[in-house]
C-alpha positions, -999 to +999 in steps of 0.1 A: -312+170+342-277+165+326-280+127+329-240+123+313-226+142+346-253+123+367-245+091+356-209+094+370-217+100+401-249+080+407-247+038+407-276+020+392-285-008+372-275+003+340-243+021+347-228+035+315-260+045+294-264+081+284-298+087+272-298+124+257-329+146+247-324+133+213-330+098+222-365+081+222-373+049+240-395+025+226-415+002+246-428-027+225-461-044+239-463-042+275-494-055+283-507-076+311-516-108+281-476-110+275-467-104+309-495-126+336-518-133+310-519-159+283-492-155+271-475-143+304-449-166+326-437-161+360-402-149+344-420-118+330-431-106+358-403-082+370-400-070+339-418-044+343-402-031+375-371-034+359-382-008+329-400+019+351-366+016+376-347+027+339-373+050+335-367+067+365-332+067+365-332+079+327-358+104+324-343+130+297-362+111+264-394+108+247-408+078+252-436+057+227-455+027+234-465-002+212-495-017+218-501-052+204-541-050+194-564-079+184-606-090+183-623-122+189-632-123+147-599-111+138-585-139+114-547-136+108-519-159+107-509-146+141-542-159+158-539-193+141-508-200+157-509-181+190-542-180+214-564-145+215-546-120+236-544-082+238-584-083+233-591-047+221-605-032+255-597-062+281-576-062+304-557-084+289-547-056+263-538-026+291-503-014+294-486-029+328-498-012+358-463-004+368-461+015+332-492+026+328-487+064+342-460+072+314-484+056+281-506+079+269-532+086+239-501+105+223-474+081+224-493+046+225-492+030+191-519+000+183-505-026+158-525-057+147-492-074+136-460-081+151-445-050+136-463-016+146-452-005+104-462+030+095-475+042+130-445+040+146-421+057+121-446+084+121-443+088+157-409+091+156-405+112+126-429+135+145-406+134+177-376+135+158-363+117+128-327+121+134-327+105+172-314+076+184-335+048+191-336+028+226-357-002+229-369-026+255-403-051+257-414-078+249-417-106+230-373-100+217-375-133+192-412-118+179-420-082+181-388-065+193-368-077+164-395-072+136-399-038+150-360-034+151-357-040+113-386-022+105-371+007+125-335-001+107-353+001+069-374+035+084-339+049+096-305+034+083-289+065+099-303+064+135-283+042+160-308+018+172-299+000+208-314-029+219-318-028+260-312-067+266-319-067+304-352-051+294-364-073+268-375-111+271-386-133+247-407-164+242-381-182+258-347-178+273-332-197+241-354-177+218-341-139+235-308-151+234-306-159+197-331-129+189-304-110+201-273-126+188-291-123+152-294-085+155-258-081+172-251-098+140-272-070+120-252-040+135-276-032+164-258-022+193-267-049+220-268-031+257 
């Protein structure tokens, strides 16, 4: 499907993005904990909707999952601050329901930190290192930026856009300065 010609004649909720072959979306840690879990809020909760509606209407990319991946033992400066969540095998830890049907063995990256480091470039070099990068998720003041520098210092050539609508953060505050500090560090800000 030619989404460019498509877009101008269909309306939706993200009028004027052109996702291409060459583009990749990345879906940072959508799991049930973030979303109606722990560390879940009732503001979350159409998040997901709102990514698999993108999805639909934008489905000419490759797509990879982060997946945020902790243990009841684990000790780490993230688990001192923040309670257990994304329990390795809970249900906690499983992609959304309403996303679960596009994540996959091959595309689903486990991290143990905010930042999903060498298993995500990897992904994406395997896909294709010259792409442009689209991402959406959660948390933006936490994981989505780390993961949007790490992905900057991986690829200084790729255009990497951040899909505001489809990210939230911690709070409304927190998303908005997440994003105003990489607008400020020449991501492109949808």
């Amino acid at each position: 499907m030619d989404l460019e010609a498509a877009s101008t004649t269909q309306t939706n909720a993200f009028t004027g993005i052109h996702m291409k072959k060459n583009n990749i979306l990345i879906i940072i840690d959508m799991q049930n904990d973030f979303i109606s879990g722990v560390l879940g809020s009732s503001d979350k909760t159409t998040l997901p909707e709102k990514i698999k509606t993108f999805i639909s209407e934008h489905d000419d990319f490759e797509m990879v999952f982060t997946k945020d991946t902790h243990t009841q033992n684990e000790k780490s400066y993230e688990l001192s601050v923040l309670p257990i969540h994304c329990e390795k095998e809970t249900g906690g830890w499983q992609i959304v329901n309403e996303l679960k049907e596009y994540s996959t063995e091959g595309n689903t990256i486990e991290k143990s930190s905010f930042m999903a480091g060498s298993g995500l470039s990897n992904k994406i070099r395997e896909i294709n290192s010259e792409a442009e990068l689209w991402m959406c998720g959660v948390c933006t003041d936490i994981c989505v930026i780390s993961n949007a520098f790490m992905l900057r210092r991986e690829f200084p050539k790729a255009k990497i856009n951040i899909l505001s609508e489809l990210c939230m953060g911690a709070t409304a505050k927190a998303h908005d300065a997440a994003l105003e500090v990489m607008r400020s560090s020449l991501f492109n800000i949808v």
